[in-house]
N, C-alpha and C positions, 0 to 999 in steps of 0.2 A: 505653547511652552508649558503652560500650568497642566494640562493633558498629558503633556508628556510626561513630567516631574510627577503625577499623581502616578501613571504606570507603573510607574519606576519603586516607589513607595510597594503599592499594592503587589509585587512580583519579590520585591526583595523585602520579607516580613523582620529578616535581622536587625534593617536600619528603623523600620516603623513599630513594630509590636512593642519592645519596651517603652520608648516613649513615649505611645499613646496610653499605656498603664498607667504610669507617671501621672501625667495631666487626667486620665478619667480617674483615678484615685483621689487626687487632689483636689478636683473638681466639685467630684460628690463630697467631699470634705466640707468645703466650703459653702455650697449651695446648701448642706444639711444645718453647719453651723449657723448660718445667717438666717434660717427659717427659723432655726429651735431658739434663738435667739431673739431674736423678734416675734416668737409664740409667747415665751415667757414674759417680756415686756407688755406687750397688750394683754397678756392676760391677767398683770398684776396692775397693769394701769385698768381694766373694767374691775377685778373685784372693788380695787378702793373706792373706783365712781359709784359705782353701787352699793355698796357697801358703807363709805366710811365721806368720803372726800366731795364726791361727785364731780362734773366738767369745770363745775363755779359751785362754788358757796359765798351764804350771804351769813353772817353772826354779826353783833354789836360791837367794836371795836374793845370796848373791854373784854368780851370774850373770847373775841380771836386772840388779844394778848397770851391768854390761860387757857389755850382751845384741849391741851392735853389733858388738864383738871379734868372738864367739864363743868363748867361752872354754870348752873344754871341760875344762878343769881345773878349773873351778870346776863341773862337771857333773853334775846329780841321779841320787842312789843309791838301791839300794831299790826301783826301778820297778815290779817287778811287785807286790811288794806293797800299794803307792800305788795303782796298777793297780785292783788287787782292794777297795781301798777308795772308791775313784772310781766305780765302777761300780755299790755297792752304795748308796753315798751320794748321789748322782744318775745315776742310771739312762736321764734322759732324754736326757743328751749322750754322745755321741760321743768318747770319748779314743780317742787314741794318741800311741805314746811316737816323737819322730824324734831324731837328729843331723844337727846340720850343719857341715861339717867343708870344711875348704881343702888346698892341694897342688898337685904334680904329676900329669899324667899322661902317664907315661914312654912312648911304642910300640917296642918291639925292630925290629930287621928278623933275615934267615934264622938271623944268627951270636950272635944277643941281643943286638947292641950297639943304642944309641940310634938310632934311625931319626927322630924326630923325638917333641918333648914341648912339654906348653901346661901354662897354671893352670887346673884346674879348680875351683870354685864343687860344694862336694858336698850332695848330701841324701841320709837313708839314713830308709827307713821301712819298713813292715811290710809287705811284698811279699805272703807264702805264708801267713799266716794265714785261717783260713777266717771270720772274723768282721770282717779288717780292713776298715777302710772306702777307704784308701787307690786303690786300683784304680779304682774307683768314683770317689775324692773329687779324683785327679788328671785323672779322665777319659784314662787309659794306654790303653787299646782303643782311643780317637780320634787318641792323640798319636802313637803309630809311624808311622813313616814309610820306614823299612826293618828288617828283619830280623822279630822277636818280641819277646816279653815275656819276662822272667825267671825261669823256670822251676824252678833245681836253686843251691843255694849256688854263690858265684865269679860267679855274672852277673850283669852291672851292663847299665844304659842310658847312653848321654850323648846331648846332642841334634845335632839335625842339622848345625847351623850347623857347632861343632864337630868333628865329625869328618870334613866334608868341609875344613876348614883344615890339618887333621893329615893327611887321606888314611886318615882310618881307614876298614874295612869289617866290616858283622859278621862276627863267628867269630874277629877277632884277641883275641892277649893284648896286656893293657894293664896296666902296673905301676902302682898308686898311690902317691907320696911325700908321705907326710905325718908329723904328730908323733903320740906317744900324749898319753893323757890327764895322765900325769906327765913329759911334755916330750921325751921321746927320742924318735930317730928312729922312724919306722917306714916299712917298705913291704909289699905287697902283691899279688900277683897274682888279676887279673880277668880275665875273658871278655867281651869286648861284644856282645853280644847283638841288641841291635838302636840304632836310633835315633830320638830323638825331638821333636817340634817344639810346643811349649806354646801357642805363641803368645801369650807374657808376654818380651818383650825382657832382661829380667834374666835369664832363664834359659835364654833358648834362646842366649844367646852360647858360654856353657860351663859348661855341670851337668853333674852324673854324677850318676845316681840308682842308690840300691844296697836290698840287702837290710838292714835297721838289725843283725839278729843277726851279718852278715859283718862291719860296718865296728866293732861293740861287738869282734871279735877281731880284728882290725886295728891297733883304736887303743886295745888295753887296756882297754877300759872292760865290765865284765860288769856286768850286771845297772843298767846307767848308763843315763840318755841327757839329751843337753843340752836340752831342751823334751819334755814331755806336751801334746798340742794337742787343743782342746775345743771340739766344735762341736756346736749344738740338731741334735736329727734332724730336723729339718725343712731345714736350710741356711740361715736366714730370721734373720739379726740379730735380736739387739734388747738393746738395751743395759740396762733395766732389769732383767729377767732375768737378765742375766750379771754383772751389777752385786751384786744379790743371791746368786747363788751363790757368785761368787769374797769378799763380804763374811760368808758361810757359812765356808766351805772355809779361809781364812785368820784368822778367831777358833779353830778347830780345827785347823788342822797350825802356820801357822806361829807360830816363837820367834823374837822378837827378840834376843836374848843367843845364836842360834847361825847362824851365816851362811849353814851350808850346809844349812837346815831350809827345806821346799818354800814358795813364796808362787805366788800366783795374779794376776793381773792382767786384765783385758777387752783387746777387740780398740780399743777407741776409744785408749788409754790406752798404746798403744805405737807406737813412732816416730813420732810428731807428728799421728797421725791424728786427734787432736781439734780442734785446729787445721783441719785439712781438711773436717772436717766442718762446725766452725760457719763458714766461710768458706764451704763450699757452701750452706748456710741463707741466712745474707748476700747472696748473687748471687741467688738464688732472688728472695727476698722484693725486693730492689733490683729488680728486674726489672719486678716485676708493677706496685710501684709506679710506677715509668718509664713502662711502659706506660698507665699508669690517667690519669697526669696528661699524657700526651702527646695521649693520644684527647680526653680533656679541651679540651684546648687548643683540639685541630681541631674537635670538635662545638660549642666555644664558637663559635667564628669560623663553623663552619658556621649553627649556630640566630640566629647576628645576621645574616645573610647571606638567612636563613628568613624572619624576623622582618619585616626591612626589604622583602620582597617581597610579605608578608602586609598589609602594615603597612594596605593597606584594609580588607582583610578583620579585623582585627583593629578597628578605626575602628567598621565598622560593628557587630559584635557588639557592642561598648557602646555605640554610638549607641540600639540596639533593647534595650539593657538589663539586657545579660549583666552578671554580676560580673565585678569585674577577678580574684577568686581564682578562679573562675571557669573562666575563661577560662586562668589560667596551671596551676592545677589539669589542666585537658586538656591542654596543652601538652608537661605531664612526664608522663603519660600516654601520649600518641604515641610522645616519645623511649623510655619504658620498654618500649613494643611492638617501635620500631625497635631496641632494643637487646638483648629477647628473642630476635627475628628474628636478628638479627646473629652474635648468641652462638651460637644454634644452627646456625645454619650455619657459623658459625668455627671450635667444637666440634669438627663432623664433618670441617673438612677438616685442622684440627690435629690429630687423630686417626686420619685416613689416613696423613700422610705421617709420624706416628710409629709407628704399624704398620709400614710398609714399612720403618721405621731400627731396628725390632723386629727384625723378622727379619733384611733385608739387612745392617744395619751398616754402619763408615765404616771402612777399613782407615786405621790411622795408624800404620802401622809404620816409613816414612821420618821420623816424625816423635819416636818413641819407639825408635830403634836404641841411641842411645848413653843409655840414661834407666838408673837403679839403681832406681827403683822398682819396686814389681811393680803394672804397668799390662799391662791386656790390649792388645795391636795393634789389636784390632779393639772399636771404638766402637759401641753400641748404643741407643738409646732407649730408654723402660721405662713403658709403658701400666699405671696404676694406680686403682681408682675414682676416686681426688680430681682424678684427669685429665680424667673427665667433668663435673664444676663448677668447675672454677679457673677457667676461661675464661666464667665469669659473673660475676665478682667485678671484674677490668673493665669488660667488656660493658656491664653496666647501670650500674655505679655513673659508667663515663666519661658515659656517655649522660645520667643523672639530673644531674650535677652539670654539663653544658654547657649544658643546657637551663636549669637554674636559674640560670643565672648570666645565661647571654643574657636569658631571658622577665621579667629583673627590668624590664627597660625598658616591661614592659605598665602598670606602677602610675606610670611619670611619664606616662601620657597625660591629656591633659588635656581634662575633658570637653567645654568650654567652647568645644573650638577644632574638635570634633566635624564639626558639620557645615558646619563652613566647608573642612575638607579632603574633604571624602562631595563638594562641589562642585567641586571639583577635582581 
């Protein structure tokens, strides 16, 4: 029967060609939106692990209060020890200890006086260590853009944007003006070393990336730093995991009756990322259903458009004494072949042109120049198994549910009236 019913399709392209448009339209609709969709979410959930947030973070419960200040007076002590218990305790993540710190950066000219100064935006992380993961997790080998990397205490990076505003070039000194961790002044002299361009608009306006053991003697702080950051060695989110460790890790360090005793927090769970997530779920799922009841609509209007061209052939098959279940039993049949056919070929090409947004990407940097968040410039797509069936969950179900709705019109025919239309 399904042999037959495919024949019948494939010879008569009037009742199948639109249709199958429909649904491979739709399809790749779908399939395109649920990849770009879920490109852009992991991509904005790595930059802030990387960047800003990580899987876990550890800060001192006063600072996590004030984590937007940055409050390095309220900044976690003790680190390497913590360190050393972190690693023994879960072994399968990734710490490291950063600061992130604010100021000036003063440039001299020949006689030292001020030649010209901006705010810089600081991070200090674990440069020289031979276990850091840092190097690696900032991707620093991809992001210079002049000079080198930081080699020897005193060298710092800042990015490019940056130092072509100032007129910086590597090999100058650069004074840093900031506060210690107990409020007084402090300043510093730097090397810049080289420059560098992230391609995260928050940071590439003006960062200064440094050695985190330079800026702990800078700004007072030994043995401190204001975030421990905590990522799966795999790089690969997942919130229940992290959910669980940091509900580990904080029945064991932290004390509520002491403010400055370590606490733990996930990446979901900091600056409003949660929020951005169920709101990406929301668009997601909004979407598909949009799509589902829109193909819907048009296969309805198409299958009564079917119907009423059929409507002899349909005559006569109960004239000769089909059932009318029958008969609409095949009907949803056909549609579920045209809507197999559809899907699969909608599939493949929502899945090419989210390939090529794989790789290529959308540059949106005009778009994220003046943005605070840590969004990448550059927009991706993100090819995942469930990319290869979401675009069947339309597909068929738009196709099953227009056909059903048109082919109801097969049960008001009326037998009686049968062969007076066969004569006409």
């Amino acid at each position: 029967m399904i042999r037959f019913l495919l024949k019948g399709l494939i010879r008569d392209r009037t009742r199948s060609l639109f249709p199958t448009l429909v649904v491979l339209v739709g399809v790749a609709l779908t399939v395109f939106l649920f990849n770009w969709i879920n490109g852009v979410k992991n991509n904005f959930i790595q930059v802030n692990a990387k960047f800003n947030t990580g899987h876990m973070k550890i800060m001192s419960r006063a600072y996590a209060a004030e984590a937007d200040q940055i409050p390095n007076d309220l900044a976690l002590e003790g680190i390497e020890g913590l360190l050393l218990n972190l690693k023994e305790d879960f072994p399968d993540v990734i710490w490291t200890p950063r600061i992130r710190f604010g100021g000036l950066l003063d440039i001299p000219d020949e006689q030292g006086e001020t030649r010209t100064q901006g705010p810089v935006v600081g991070l200090a992380v674990d440069l020289f260590s031979a276990s850091s993961p840092e190097r690696n997790l900032l991707n620093l080998e991809n992001a210079v853009v002049r000079g080198r990397l930081p080699e020897e205490p005193g060298e710092i990076l800042i990015s490019d944007e940056f130092a072509h505003q100032l007129n910086i070039q590597p090999g100058e000194i650069a004074t840093l003006i900031s506060s210690t961790m107990y409020g007084s002044m402090a300043t510093a002299n730097f090397t810049v070393v080289g420059t560098i361009r992230f391609g995260v608009a928050a940071m590439d306006r003006g960062a200064m990336l440094a050695e985190v053991s330079d800026i702990q003697f800078a700004l007072d702080m030994p043995d401190t730093a204001g975030e421990i950051v905590g990522l799966f060695s795999d790089f690969l989110y997942s919130n229940e995991k992290s959910e669980e460790i940091t509900s580990t890790f904080n029945t064991r360090y932290m004390k509520t009756d002491d403010e400055f005793s370590p606490v733990m927090t996930t990446l979901r769970n900091q600056g409003g990322l949660a929020e951005y997530f169920d709101m990406v779920s929301s668009v997601s799922n909004a979407a598909i259903i949009i799509f589902i009841m829109a193909m819907s609509i048009v296969l309805w209007n198409a299958g009564l458009m079917g119907n009423l061209r059929r409507y002899g052939e349909i005559g006569a098959r109960l004239a000769l004494g089909e059932d009318k279940g029958h008969i609409y039993r095949s009907m949803i049949a056909e549609s579920l072949m045209i809507g197999c056919i559809g899907s699969v070929l909608g599939t493949a090409l929502g899945l090419a042109i989210s390939y090529y947004l794989q790789v290529r990407g959308i540059n949106i940097s005009f778009l994220a120049r003046d943005a605070s968040m840590m969004v990448s410039n550059v927009w991706r797509a993100q090819v995942t198994p469930a990319s290869y069936i979401i675009g069947f969950i339309p597909g068929l179900l738009a196709t099953f549910l227009g056909t059903s709705i048109s082919g109801i019109g097969i049960y008001r025919r009326q037998t009686s009236t049968l062969m007076k239309e066969l004569e006409t």
